[in-house]
C-alpha positions as CSV (number, residue, x, y, z in Angstrom):
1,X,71.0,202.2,-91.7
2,X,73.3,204.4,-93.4
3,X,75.1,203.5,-96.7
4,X,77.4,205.2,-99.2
5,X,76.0,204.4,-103.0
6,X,77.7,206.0,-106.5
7,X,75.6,208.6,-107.5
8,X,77.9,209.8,-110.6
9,X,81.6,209.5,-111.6
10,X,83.6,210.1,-109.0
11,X,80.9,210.4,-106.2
12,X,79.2,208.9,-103.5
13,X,76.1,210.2,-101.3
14,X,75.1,208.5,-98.0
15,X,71.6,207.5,-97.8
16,X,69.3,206.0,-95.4
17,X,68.6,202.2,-96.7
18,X,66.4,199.9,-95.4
19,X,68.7,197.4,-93.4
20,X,69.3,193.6,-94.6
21,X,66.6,191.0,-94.1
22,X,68.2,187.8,-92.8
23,X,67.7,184.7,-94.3
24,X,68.0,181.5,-92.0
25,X,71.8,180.6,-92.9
26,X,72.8,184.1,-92.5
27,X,74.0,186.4,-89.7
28,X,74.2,190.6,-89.7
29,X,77.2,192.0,-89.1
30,X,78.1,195.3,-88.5
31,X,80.6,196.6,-90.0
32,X,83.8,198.7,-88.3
33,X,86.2,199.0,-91.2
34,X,85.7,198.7,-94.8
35,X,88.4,199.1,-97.0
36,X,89.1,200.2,-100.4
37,X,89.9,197.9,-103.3
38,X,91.3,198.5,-106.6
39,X,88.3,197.4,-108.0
40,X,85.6,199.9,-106.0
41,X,88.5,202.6,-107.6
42,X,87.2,201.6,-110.9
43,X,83.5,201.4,-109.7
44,X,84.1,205.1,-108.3
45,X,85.7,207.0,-111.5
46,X,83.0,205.2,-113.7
47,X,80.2,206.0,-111.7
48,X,79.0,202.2,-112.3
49,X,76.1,201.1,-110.6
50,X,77.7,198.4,-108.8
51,X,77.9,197.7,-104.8
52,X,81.4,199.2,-103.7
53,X,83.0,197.6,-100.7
54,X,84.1,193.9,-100.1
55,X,86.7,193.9,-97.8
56,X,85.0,194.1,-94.3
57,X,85.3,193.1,-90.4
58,X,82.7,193.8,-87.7
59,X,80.6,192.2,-85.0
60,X,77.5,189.5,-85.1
61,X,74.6,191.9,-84.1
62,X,72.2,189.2,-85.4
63,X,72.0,185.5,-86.3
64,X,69.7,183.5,-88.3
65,X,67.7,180.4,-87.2
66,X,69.8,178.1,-88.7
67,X,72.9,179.4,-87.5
68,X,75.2,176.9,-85.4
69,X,78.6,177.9,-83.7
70,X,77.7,181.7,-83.8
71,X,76.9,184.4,-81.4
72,X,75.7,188.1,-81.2
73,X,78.6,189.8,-80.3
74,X,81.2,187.5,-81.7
75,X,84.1,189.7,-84.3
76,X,84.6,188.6,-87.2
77,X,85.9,189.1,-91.1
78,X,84.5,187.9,-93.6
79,X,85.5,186.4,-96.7
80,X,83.9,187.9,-99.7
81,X,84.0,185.5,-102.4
82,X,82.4,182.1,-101.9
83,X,82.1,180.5,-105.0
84,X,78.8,178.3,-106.4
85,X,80.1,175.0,-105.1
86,X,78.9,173.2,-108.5
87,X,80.3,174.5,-111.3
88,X,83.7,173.2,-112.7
89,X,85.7,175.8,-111.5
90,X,84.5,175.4,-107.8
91,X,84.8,171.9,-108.1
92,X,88.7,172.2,-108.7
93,X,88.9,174.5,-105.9
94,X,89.6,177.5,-108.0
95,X,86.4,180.0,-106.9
96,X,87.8,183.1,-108.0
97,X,87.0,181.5,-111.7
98,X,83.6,180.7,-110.4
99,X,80.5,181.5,-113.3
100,X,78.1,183.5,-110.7
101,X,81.4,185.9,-109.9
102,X,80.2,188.1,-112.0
103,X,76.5,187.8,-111.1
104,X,77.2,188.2,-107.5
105,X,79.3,191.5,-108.3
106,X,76.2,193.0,-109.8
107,X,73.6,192.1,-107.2
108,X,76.2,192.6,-103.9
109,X,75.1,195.7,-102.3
110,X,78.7,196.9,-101.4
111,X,80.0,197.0,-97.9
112,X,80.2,201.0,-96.9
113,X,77.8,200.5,-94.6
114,X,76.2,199.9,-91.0
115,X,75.0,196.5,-91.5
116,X,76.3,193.6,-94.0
117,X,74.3,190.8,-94.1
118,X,76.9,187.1,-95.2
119,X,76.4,183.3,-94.7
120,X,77.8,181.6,-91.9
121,X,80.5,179.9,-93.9
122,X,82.1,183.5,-94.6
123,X,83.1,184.3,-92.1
124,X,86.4,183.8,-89.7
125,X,86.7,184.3,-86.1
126,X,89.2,187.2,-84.8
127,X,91.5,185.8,-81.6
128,X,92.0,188.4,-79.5
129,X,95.2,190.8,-80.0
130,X,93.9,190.8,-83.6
131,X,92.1,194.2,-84.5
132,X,89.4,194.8,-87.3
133,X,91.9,196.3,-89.5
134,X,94.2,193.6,-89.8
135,X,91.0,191.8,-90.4
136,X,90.3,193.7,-93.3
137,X,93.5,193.4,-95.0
138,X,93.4,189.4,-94.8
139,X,91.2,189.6,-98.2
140,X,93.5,191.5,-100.4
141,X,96.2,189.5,-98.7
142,X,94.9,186.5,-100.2
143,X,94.7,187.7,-103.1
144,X,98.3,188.8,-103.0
145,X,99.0,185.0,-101.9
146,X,97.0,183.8,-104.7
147,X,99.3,185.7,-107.3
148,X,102.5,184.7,-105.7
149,X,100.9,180.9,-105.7
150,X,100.3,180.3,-109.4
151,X,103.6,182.6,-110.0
152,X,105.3,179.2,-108.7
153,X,107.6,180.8,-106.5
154,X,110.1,178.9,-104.7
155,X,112.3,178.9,-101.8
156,X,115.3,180.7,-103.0
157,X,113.5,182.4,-106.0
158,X,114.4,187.0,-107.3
159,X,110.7,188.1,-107.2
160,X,110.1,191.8,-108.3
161,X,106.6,193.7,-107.7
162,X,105.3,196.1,-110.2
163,X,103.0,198.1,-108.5
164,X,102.8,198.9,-104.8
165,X,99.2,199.5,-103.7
166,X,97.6,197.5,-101.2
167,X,97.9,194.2,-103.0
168,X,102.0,194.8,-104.0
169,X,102.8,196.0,-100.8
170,X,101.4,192.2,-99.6
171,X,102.2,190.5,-102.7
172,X,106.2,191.7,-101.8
173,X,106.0,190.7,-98.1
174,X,104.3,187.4,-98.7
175,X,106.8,186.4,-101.2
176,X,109.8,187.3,-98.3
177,X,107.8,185.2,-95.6
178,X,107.7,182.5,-98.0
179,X,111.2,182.1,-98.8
180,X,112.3,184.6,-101.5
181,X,116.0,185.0,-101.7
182,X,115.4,188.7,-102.6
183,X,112.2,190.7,-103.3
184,X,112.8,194.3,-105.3
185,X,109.8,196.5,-105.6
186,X,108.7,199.8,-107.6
187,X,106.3,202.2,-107.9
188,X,106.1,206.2,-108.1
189,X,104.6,207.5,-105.3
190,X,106.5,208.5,-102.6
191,X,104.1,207.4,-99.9
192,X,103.7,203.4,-101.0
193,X,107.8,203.3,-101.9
194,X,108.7,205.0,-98.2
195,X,105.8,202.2,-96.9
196,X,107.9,199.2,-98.7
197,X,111.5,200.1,-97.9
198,X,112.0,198.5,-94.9
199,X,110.0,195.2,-95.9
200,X,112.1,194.6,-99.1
201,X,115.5,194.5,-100.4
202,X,115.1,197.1,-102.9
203,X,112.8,199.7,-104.1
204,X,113.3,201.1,-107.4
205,X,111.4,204.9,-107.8
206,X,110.1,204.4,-111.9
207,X,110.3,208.4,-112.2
208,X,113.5,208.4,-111.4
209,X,115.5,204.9,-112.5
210,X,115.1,202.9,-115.2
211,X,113.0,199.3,-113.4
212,X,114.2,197.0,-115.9
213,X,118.0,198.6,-116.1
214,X,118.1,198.1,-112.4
215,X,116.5,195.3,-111.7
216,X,118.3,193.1,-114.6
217,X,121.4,195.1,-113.0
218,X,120.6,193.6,-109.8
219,X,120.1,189.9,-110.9
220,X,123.9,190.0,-113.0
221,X,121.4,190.1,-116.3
222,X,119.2,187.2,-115.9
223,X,116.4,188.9,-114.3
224,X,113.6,187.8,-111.6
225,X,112.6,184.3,-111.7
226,X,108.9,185.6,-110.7
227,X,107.5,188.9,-111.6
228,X,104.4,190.3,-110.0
229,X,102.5,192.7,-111.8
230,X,100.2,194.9,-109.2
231,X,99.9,198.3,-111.2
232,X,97.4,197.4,-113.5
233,X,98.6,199.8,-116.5
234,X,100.4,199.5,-120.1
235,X,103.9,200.4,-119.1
236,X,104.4,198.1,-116.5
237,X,102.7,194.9,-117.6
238,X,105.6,195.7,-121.2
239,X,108.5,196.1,-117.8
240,X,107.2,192.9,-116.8
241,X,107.9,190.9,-119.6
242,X,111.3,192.9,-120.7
243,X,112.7,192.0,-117.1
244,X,111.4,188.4,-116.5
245,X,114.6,185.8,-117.1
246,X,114.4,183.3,-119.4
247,X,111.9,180.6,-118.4
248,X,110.1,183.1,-115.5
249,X,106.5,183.4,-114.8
250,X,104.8,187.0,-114.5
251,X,101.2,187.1,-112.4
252,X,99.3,189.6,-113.3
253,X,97.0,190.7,-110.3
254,X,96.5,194.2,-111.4
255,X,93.5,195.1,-113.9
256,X,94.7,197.0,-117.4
257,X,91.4,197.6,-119.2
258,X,93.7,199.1,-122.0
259,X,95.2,197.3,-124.9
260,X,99.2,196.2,-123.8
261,X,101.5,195.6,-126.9
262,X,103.7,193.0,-126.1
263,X,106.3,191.2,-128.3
264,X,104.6,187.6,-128.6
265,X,108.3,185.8,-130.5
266,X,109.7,187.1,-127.5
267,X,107.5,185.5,-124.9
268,X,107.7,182.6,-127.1
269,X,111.1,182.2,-127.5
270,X,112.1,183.1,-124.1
271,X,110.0,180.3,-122.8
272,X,108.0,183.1,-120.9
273,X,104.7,182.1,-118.9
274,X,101.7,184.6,-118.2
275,X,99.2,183.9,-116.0
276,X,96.4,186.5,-114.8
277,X,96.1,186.3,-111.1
278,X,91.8,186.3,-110.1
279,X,90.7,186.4,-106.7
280,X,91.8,183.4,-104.9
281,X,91.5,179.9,-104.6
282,X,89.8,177.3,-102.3
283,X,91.9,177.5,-98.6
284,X,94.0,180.5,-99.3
285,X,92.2,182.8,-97.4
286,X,92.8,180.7,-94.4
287,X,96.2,181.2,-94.8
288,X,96.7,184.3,-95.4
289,X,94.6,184.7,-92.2
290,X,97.3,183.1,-90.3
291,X,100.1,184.6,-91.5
292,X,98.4,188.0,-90.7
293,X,97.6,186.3,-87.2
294,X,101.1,184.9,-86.5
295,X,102.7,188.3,-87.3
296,X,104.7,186.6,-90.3
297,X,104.1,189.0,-92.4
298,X,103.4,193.2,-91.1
299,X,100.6,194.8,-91.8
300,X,99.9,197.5,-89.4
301,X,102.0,200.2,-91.2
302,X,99.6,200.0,-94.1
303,X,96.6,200.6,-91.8
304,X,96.7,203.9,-90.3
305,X,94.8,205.9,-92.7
306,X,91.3,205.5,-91.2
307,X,88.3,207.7,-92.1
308,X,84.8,208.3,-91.5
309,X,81.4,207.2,-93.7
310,X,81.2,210.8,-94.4
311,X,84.6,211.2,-95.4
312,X,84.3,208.4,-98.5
313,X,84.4,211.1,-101.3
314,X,87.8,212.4,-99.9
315,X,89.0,208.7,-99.5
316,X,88.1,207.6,-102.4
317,X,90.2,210.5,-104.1
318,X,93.6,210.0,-102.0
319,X,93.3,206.4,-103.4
320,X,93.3,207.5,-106.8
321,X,96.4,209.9,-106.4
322,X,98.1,206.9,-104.8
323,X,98.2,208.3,-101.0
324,X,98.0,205.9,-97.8
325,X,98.4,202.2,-97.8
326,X,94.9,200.6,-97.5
327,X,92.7,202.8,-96.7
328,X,89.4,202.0,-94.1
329,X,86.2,203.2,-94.3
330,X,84.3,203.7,-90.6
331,X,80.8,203.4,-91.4
């Protein structure tokens, strides 16, 4: 089969790989959109030797002996993280904590491929009327879901979303289908703020107006009750907290592997609450599933940039600069 694997920063090369061995609870799919993450951006300008790829839909080409209630030929997608099922985190139902996370990231083979070989228990049957696209986005729509969860948001609740890559644009339209009295949104690019305009009630452009001004303006100087922070960098994790109201809760789904400076009295004597957003959580992929299913929350706007295994290189670089929604891979 043919597979794209990091052969330096900032490149892939396609090779021919041996395809997967089954084992006797597994089943091969192939794969007919894989999309890029945040995470596989980080794997891509580090050149780490990781396995890039997670989020995935395809068909059943093969089926191992102890398979039940599967079939060659049946589409699927597949949900990525399965946790150990023993340790404590798995036993409260939080997997993205899980203690083999990690290990799994290192030995997964990544996803930009012909052939991904999963358990049974990953994976989700697509009705009809639902294509492998929106099948790829349910992943980073649960963990969108999974932010906007442990945020606390309520009916009725001012949510604003730092950040509008893949997982901001869900995180704002999740928060709107759950209830949120008023969802504002910013980012920079011109692409992802066009992309989010008609799905919330404000987007704020950071290069041109102030987030915080505006958004405190907005909410008669109280600020957001729930701030969701998708970027991933230094400036808007400090926005987050300078524009949370007194009492709020930011989620942090976005990864800032530099040091943030933030002003801890301030936090403290705000009543401020910071929680980092991993993954998801025992049954939250089967609901963002549905809500992608029952058409509660749009989707397909974020979907049309699709390109070819030999392409990667190319896609991998308009994700950096921001372009596109989510971005699929064809293998």
């Amino acid at each position: 089969m043919r597979a794209a694997k990091i052969a330096g920063k900032r490149e892939f090369v396609i090779k021919d790989v041996p395809d997967p061995v089954l084992e006797r609870d597994e089943v091969m799919v192939k794969v007919q959109y894989c999309g890029i993450c945040g995470s596989d951006l980080h794997i891509f300008k580090e050149g780490a030797e990781l396995g890039a790829g997670h989020e995935f839909a395809g068909d059943i080409v093969a089926v191992g002996e102890d398979v039940k209630g599967w079939s060659v030929g049946d589409r699927v997608a597949v949900n990525p993280h399965l946790g150990c099922g023993e340790c404590f985190w798995c036993a409260r139902g939080e997997t993205g904590l899980c203690e083999q996370f990690n290990v799994r990231l290192i030995e997964s083979p990544g996803s930009f491929s012909t052939f991904v070989k999963v358990k049974h228990i990953q994976l989700h049957k697509l009705p009809e009327g639902m294509d492998y696209g929106q099948a790829v986005i349910v992943e980073p729509a649960t963990c969108a879901l999974h932010a906007v969860n442990i945020a606390g948001m309520e009916k009725g609740d001012v949510v604003a979303v730092l950040g509008l890559g893949a997982i901001g644009q869900l995180a704002a339209r999740i928060a709107k289908a759950l209830g949120a009295s008023a969802v504002y949104a910013v980012d920079i690019s011109p692409t992802r703020i066009e992309l989010a305009r008609s799905e919330v009630d404000e987007v704020i452009d950071a290069k041109t107006t102030n987030p915080v001004d505006r958004i405190l303006e907005l909410t008669n100087g109280r600020g957001p009750d729930v701030v969701i922070e998708c970027a991933g960098n230094v400036t808007t994790t400090q926005q987050a907290v300078a524009m949370v109201r007194n009492g709020g809760t930011i989620a942090i789904a976005g990864i800032c592997f530099d040091w943030v400076e933030l002003p801890v009295s301030n936090i403290v004597l705000r009543g401020i609450t910071i929680r980092g957003s991993m993954c998801f959580s025992e049954g939250e992929y089967d609901e963002a599933f549905e809500l992608i299913k029952e058409g509660k929350i749009e989707v397909d706007s974020l979907l049309e940039c699709r390109m070819s295994l030999d392409e990667i290189n190319e896609a991998f670089e308009m994700a950096s600069r921001g372009e596109g929604g989510k971005i699929l891979i064809k293998p």
